[in-house]
N, C-alpha and C positions, 0 to 999 in steps of 0.2 A: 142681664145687665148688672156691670161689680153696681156693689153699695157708692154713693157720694162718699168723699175721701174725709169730707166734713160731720157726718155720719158712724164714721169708724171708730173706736178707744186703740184701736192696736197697731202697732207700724208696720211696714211693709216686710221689715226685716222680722220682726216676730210670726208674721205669718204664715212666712217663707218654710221648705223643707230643706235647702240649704242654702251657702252663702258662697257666692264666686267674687272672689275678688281684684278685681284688675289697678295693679300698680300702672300709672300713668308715666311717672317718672324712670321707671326702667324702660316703659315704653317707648320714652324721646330718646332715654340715653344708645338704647340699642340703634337708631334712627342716626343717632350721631357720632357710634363705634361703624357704622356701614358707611356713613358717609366720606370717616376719617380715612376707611379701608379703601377707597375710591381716587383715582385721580382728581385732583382740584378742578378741570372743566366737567366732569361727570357731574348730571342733575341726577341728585338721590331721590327719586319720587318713595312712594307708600303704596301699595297694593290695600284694600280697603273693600275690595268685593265678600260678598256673604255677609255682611254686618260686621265686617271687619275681623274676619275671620271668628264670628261669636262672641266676640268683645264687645261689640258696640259703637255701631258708623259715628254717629253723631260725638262722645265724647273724645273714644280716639281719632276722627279728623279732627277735632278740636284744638287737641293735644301738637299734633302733628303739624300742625299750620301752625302755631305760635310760636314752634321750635325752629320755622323757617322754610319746612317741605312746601313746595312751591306746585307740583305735578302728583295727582291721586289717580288709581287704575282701579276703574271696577268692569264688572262684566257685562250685566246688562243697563239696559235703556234708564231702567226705572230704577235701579241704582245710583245712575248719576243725576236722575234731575232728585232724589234723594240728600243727593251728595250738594249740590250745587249751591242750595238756602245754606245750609252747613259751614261752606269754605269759603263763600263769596263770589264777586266776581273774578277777583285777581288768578287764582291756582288756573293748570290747564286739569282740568276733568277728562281722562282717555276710557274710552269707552271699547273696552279688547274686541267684544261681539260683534262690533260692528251695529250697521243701520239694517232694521229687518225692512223690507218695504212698507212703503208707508210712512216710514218715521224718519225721514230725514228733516225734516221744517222742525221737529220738537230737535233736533240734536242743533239745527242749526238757530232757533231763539233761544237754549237754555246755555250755547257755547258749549257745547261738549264734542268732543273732539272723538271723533268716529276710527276706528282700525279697520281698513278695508283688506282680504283675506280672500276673496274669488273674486274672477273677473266679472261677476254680478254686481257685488258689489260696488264693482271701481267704476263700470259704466252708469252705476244709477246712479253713485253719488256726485260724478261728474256732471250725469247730465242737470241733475238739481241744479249743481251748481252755477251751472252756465244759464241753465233758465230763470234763474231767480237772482243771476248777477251777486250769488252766495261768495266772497272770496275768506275762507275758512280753512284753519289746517287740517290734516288727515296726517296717517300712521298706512303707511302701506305695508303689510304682513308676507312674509314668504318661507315657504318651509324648505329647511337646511336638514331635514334628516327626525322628524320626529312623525310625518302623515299625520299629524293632526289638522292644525288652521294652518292657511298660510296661501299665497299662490306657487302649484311647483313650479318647477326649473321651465318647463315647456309654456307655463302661462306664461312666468315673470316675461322670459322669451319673446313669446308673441306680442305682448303687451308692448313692450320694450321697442320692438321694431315697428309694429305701429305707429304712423305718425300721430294719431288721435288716439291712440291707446291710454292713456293716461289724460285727455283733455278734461278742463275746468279744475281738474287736483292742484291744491298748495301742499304737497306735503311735506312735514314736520321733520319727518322721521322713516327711514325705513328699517324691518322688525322681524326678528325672528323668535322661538324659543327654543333652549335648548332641553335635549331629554333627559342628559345625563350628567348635570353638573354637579348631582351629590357624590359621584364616585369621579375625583379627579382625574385617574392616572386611564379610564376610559378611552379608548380611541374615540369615539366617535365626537367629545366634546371638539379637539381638535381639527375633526373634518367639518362640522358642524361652523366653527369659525372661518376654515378655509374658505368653504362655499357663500358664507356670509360677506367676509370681506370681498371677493370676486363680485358677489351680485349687489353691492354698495358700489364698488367702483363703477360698476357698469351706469344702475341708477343714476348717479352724480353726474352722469353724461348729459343726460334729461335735465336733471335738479340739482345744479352744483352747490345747493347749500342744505342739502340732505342729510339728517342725521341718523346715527344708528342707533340703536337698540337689542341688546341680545341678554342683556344677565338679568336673571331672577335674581333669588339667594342664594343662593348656591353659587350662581354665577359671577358674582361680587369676589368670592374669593377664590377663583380660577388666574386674579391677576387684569392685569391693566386690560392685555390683549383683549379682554373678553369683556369690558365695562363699555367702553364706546363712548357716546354723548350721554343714556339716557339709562338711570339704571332701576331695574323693578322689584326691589328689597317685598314680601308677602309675610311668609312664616316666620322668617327670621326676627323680623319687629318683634311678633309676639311671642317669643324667649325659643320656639323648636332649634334645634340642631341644624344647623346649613351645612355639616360636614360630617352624616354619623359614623363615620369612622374614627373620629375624633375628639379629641373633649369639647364640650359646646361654647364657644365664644361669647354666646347671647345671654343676658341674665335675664332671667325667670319674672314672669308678667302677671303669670295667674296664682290663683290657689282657689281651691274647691276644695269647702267645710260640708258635710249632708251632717243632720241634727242625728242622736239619738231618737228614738220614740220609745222606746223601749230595753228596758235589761231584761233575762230572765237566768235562770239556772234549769239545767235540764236534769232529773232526777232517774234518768234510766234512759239508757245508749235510745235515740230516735232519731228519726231523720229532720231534715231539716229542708223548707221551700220546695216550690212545684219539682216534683219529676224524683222527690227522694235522692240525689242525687251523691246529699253527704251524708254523713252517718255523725251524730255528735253525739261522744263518749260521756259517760255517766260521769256528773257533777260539772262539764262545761258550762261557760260562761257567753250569752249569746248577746249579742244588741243587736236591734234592727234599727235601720236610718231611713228616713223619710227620701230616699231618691231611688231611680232606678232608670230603666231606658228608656223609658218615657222623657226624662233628663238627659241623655246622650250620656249615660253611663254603659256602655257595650254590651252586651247581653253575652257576649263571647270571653268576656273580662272573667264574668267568674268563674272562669275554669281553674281559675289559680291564681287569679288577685288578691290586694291586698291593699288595707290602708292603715293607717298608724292614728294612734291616739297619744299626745303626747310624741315619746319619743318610743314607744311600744308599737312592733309591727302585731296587724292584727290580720289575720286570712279571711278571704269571705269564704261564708259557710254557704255552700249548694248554690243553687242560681240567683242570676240578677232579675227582678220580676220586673214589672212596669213602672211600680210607685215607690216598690219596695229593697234592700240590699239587708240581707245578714251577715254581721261578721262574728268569728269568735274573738271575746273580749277574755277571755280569760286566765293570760298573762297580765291584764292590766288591775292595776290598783282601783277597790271603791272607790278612793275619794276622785279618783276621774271621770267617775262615769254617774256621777250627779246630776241635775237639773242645769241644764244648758249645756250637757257636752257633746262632741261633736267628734267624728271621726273627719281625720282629712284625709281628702280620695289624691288632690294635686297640690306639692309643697316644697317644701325642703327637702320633704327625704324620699320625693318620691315626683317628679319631674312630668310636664306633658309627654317627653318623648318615653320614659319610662313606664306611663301607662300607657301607652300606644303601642311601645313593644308588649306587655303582660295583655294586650286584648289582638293581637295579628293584624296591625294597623300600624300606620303612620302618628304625626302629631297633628296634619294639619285635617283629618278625620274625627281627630278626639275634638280640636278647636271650635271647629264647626258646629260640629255637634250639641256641642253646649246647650242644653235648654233654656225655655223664655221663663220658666216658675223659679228660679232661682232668687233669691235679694242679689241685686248688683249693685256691689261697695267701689267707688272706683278713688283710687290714692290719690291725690294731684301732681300732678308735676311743678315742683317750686317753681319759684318767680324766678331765679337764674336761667331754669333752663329754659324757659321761652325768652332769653334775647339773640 
């Protein structure tokens, strides 16, 4: 059990191996460059599943609700009654996962607004609903070309022609995703919308005040066609590339500091961390930093990563251990590499999606990943931009 906090001499951030810091204020702003990108009926929700992609539910929904985001997307159950104390009553809470059995009474006292995805689900959530005189909305999910979640063509179908196929649903919104909207020029985005708008029209037969759903991030900048009513902004909030083929539109959220622990000088060519893998030349300059993959630093990264001290790139020497990263320092000047310095792994000059490309990964991989031993500094977002 930690020490009482009243007990301690030292801060949280001193005890820390290193420091992640999440600016708040780029975080609404980017919130607010997606929404501007948006037709003016499009609701710009926040995707906020995994701890808000490793950031932190509770401060960025904080953030994100006082900027005006009205609708939060997480994945599971205990996510959103997570979420719920958090945002208040007012936000709609969407729950992608759907109700596993069992748990529709907690989706339906905490308000949270369930995504139904198999005809299991649509009959159980209906039947609740009619037995417990539940009238609550729902997100009915259907897949346009990805096989993942969704109901196919032949469900939506049978459902559809069913007269009771759809009984006791209020639904919100009907929902697809798409697979391929970081590569525009894609066919399949295209058919993917096709088949969307075809099975909305259809829907609306049933529900004529049924909305749509189909963009991610990605999907935001496909253009109007593909926003609908309801749009589901994720990585893009937290500064990733929604278009890597191009320069990234989103300004940068994070930074990750790992400490120094150590300087040394090597006095005769030896290797360097498990496995011998690098070889450091006689008279290199070495630092090791208190993180490693136990932190959600890749263990695949030091193949040929790199982080900078100052404005000095530094190469990591041999592998990433669990607690542990070496780099060579030995471009860099002593007086930088003093008592309190720090190599930065994610910055300015060296981006989430650019360590995601250096480890054979994505960015929203690296996000994630983020470890809970870190100090988490979080910027605020001024008072302007929450009105």
């Amino acid at each position: 059990m930690p020490a009482p906090a009243a007990l301690l001499h030292s801060t949280p951030e001193a005890r820390a191996g290193a420091v992640l810091t999440v600016d708040l204020a780029a975080l609404v702003e980017n919130w607010r460059l997606l929404k501007r990108k948006a037709a003016p009926a499009c609701d710009m929700g926040a995707v906020v599943k995994a701890d808000a992609y490793g950031l932190g539910l509770e401060p960025v929904a904080r953030a994100l609700k006082a900027a005006g985001c009205a609708t939060f997307y997480v994945a599971h159950l205990d996510e959103g009654l997570a979420l719920r104390p958090i945002v208040g009553p007012e936000p709609r809470v969407v729950v992608m996962h759907g109700p596993n059995p069992g748990t529709e009474r907690d989706f339906a006292g905490q308000r949270l607004i369930p995504v139904l995805s198999t005809p299991q689900q649509v009959k159980a959530w209906g039947s609740f609903a009619q037995a417990n005189d539940v009238l609550m909305e729902s997100l009915v999910q259907i897949d346009t070309g990805m096989n993942r979640l969704g109901l196919t063509e032949s469900e939506f179908a049978g459902l559809m022609n069913d007269p009771d196929g759809f009984a006791g649903l209020t639904p919100l919104a009907l929902m697809s995703h798409l697979a391929v909207a970081e590569t525009p020029a894609h066919g399949l985005n295209a058919q993917q919308r096709a088949r969307f708008a075809s099975a909305l029209s259809t829907f609306r037969l049933k529900f004529g005040d049924a909305k749509g759903s189909l963009a991610n991030s990605a999907g935001i900048f496909l253009g109007t066609g593909f926003q609908y009513d309801f749009a589901r902004p994720g990585a893009a909030l937290y500064g990733v590339n929604p278009n890597p083929d191009g320069p990234n539109p989103m300004i940068p959220v994070v930074r990750l500091q790992a400490k120094i622990l150590q300087v040394r000088r090597v006095d005769a060519p030896s290797p360097v961390g498990y496995g011998a893998t690098f070889q450091a030349p006689d008279g290199a300059k070495l630092a090791t930093v208190s993180m490693g993959y136990a932190d959600g630093l890749l263990r695949s990264w030091g193949a040929g990563g790199h982080g900078h001290v100052d404005d000095v790139k530094v190469p990591v020497a041999g592998r990433v251990s669990m607690d542990l990263t070496t780099f060579d320092v030995s471009a860099v000047a002593a007086s930088s590499l003093g008592p309190g310095a720090m190599v930065d792994i994610i910055g300015s000059r060296q981006s989430v999606d650019d360590l995601a490309a250096a480890s054979g990964t994505i960015g929203y991989e690296i996000l994630t990943a983020l470890g809970r031993r870190y100090h988490r500094r979080y910027l605020p977002a001024p008072a302007a931009a929450r009105k």
